[in-house]
N, C-alpha and C positions, 0 to 999 in steps of 0.2 A: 504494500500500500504506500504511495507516493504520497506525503500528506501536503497541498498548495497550500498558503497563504496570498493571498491577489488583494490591490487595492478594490475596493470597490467601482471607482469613476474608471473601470479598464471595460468599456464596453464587451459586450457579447465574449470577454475572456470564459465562458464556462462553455460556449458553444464552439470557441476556439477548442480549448482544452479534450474536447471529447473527438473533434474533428481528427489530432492527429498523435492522443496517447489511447494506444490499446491496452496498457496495465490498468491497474485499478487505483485509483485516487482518492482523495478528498478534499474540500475546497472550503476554504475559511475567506472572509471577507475584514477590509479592515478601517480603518478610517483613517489617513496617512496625517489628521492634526491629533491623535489621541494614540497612535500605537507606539506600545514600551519593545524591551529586550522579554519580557515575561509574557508577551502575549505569542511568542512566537517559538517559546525554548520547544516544543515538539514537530516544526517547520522545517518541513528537508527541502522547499522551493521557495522563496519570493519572489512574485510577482510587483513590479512597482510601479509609478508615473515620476516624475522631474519633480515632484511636490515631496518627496520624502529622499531624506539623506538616508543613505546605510552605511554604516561605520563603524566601528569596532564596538560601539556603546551601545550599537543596534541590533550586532550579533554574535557577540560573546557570551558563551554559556548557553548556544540553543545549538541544535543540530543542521543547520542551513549549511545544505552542499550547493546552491546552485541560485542565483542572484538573477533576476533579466528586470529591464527597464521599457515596458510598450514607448517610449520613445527614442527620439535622432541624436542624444545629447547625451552623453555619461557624465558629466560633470557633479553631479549630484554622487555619484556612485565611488567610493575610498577603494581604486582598481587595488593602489600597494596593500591595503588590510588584507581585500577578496585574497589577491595572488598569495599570499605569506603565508594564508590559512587554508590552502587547496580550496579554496571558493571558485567553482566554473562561474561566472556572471558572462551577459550577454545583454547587446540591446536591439533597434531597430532603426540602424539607418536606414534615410531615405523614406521612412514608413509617412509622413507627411511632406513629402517633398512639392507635391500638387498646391496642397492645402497653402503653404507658404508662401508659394508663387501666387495664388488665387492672393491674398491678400496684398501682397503687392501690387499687382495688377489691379487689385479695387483702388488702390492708396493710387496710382498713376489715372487712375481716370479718374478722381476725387480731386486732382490737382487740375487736368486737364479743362473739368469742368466748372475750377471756378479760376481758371485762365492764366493760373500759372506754370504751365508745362505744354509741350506741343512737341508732335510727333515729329519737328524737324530738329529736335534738340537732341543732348547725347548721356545716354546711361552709362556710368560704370558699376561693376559687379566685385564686389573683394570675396574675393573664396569661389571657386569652382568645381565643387564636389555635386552632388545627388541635386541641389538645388541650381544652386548656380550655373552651372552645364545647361541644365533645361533652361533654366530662364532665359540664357543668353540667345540659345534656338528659339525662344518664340518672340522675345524681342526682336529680334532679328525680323523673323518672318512678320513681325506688326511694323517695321517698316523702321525702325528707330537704329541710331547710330547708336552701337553696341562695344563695348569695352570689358576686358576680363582681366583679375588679374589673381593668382595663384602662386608664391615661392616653390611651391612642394612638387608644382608640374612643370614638364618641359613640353609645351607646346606652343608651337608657332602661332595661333591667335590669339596668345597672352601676352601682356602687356605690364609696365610697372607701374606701382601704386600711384605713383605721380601722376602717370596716362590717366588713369580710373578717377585721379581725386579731380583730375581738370574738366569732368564731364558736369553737366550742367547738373545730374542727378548721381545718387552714390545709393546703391543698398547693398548691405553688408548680408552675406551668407557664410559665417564660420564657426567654425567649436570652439569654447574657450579655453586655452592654454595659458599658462603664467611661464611655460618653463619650455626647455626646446630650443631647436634652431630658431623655429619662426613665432614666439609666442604673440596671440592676437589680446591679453591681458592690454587694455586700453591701446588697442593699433590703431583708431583713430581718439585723437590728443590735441591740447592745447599749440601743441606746433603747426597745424592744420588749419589753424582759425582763416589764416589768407588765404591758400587753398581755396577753402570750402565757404568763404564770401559773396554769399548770395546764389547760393548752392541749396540743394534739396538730400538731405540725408534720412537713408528709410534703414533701423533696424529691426530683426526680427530675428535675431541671433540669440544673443544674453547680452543682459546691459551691461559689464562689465568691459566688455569690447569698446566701448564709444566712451571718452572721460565724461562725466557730471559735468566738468569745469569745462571743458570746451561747448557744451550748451548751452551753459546759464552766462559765460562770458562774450558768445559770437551774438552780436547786433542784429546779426543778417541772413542766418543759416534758418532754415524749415527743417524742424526735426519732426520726423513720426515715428514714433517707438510702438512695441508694441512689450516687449523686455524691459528690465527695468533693475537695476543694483536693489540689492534688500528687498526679495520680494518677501513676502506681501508686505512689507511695509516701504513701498519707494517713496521719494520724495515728490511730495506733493510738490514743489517750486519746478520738479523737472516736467511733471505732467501738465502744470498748468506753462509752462512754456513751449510745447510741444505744440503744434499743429494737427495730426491728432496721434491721442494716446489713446491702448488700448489695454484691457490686465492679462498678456501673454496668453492669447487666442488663434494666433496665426497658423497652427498647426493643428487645430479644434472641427475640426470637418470630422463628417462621417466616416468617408474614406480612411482619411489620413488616423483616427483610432484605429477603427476594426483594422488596419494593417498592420499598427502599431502590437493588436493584439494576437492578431496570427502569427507573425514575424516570430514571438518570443514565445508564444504556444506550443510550434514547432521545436524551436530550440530546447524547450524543455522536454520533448519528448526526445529529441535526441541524444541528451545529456542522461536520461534519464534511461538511452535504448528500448525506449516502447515506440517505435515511430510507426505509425500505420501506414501501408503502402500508398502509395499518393494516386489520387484520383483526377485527372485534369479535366479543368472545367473553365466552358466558355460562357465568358459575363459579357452579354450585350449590352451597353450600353441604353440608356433610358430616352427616349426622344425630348428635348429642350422644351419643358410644361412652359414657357414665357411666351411672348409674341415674339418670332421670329423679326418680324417688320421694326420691332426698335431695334435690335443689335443693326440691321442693315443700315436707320434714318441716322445713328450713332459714326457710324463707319461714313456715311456723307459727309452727315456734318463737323464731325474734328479729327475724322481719322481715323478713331479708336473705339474699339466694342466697348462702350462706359457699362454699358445696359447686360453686357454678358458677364460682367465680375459683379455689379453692385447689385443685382437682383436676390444672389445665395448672399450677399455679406454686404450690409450697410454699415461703411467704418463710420461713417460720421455722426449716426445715430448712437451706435456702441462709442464711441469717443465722449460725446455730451454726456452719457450715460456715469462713462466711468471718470471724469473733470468735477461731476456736482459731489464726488467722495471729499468730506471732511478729513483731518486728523484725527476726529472721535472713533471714524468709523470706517479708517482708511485700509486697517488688514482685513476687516470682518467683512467690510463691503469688494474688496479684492477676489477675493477669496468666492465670494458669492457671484460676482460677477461670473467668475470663471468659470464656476461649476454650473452656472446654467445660462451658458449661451448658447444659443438659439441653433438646435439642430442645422448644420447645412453641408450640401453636398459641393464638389470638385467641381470646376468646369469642364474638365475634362472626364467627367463622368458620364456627360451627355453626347448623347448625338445632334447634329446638325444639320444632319440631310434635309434638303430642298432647301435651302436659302438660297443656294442658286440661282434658283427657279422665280427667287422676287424680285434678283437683278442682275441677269447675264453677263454684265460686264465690273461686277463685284470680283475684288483681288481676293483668293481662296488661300491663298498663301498659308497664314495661320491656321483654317479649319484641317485642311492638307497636312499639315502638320500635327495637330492633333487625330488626323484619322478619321474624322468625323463628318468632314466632306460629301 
């Protein structure tokens, strides 16, 4: 008997779990603001989300052989403890890589539409992994001057940080490191202020990445966060300086969990060698429930599908939402936000077939690219 412990917020993790362990289990549920070391000493698996540290204080003196995290980010996770203690841990990159994108893309037509950005202007992209790879492909195919830049890769359409920071727009895609050849522990900084003058910076990383001080000091910079240093308790001066702010959502789609939760499902049944033989299955895609005729009137009139990111995800309502947080009620209401935002699916979840057909001489470029065509 494999005994699981799972956060509870790890959707459909029990329907995961059954999908691809054939031994026998059991599954405890927990609440990542209230779980001790004692609620866990008979837990030979944790399940967890980025909302819970594990550390030595969290699993000394229980039986946890095997660690996984439904999300893209280990930084919450004390790898030297796991490794020191035969701890196998595991996470889910790329498991929200869509989702991330979708929210930048709503934040770019959020700008476009209230006249500070345009599709003749230039994107740079810091990090080029699971995200930033895609995004740079579909930015591209939406028509926009595109920039990348990555130490860790050698590839010819990469470019140096300086290229990246002199694009009109900047959003960062990276893991946070303090240590390392290339640590990204505040990679953008007080040195940058000239730079990034009168520049549009989008994170969706960890706030740790971008200083506090080169926000609250630049005049001129449009910051959108959606991460934030001390969560839940960020500073209220940085959010209400931001342009919009959101409480670490951008990986919050439907998709991008239930992948989160298969991803490490699997891995636990491999760690655990009860893996059930794999069944391959074709997911069609859902036909776009929206009016087709806005994304097209959208694509006339400034260029950009507004209407195809901001219909699953309205940052600007979520942003008001999470700005009227006081200091009284800044982690409780954090904290709340997050846990129930508003069901939404990928845009690339859908199909697109027959827009076409409302205007023959519409550039497919992008739908082409997502397949959806």
């Amino acid at each position: 008997m494999i005994r699981i412990t799972a956060d509870s917020q790890i959707p459909e993790i029990e329907n995961s779990l059954a999908e691809f362990l054939k031994a026998d289990y059991s599954i405890d549920y927990f609440d990542s603001n209230t779980l001790t070391a004692c609620d866990l000493k008979n837990t030979d698996a944790l399940l967890v989300r980025s909302t819970l540290s594990v550390n030595q204080a969290l699993c000394q003196d229980t039986k946890i052989s095997f660690v996984a995290s439904a999300t893209a980010g280990i930084n919450h996770l004390d790898i030297d403890y796991l490794d020191s203690k035969n701890i196998s841990w595991s996470y889910a990159p790329g498991c929200n890589a869509f989702s991330v994108i979708h929210y930048v893309l709503a934040a770019i037509g959020e700008l476009i539409k209230d006249g500070m950005l345009n599709v003749r202007q230039s994107i740079g992209i810091v990090g080029y992994g699971n995200i930033g790879k895609r995004l740079y492909k579909l930015l591209k195919a939406l028509n926009f001057e595109v920039y990348a830049c990555d130490p860790f890769l050698a590839n010819p359409e990469l470019v140096s940080l300086d290229k990246v920071l002199a694009c009109d727009l900047v959003t960062i895609h990276v893991p946070l490191s303090a240590s390392g050849q290339y640590p990204t522990l505040n990679i953008i900084n007080e040195s940058h202020i000239e730079k990034l003058s009168n520049k549009i910076l989008i994170n969706t990383s960890r706030g740790e990445v971008v200083s506090e001080e080169l926000v609250l000091q630049s005049q001129d910079l449009i910051y959108i966060a959606d991460v934030w240093m001390n969560e839940p308790s960020p500073s209220l001066k940085m959010i209400e300086t931001s342009y919009i702010a959101t409480p670490h959502i951008a990986g919050y789609s439907i998709e991008g969990r239930l992948n989160g939760a298969k991803i490490i499902a699997k891995e636990c049944a491999k760690i655990f060698k009860c893996l059930k033989p794999s069944e391959t299955k074709t997911v069609q895609p859902s036909a776009w429930p929206y009016d087709l005729n806005n994304i097209v009137r959208d694509i006339h009139n400034v260029s950009f599908p507004i209407s195809l990111f901001n219909s699953e995800l309205d940052l600007k309502s979520i942003s008001d939402s999470f700005k009227k947080l006081s200091i009284a009620n800044l982690e409780s209401g954090f904290r709340l936000q997050r846990e129930s935002h508003s069901p939404r699916n990928d845009f690339n979840s859908f199909s697109f077939k027959g827009i076409s057909v409302l205007d023959q001489e519409l550039d497919l470029g992008f739908f082409n690219e997502l397949g959806g065509a």
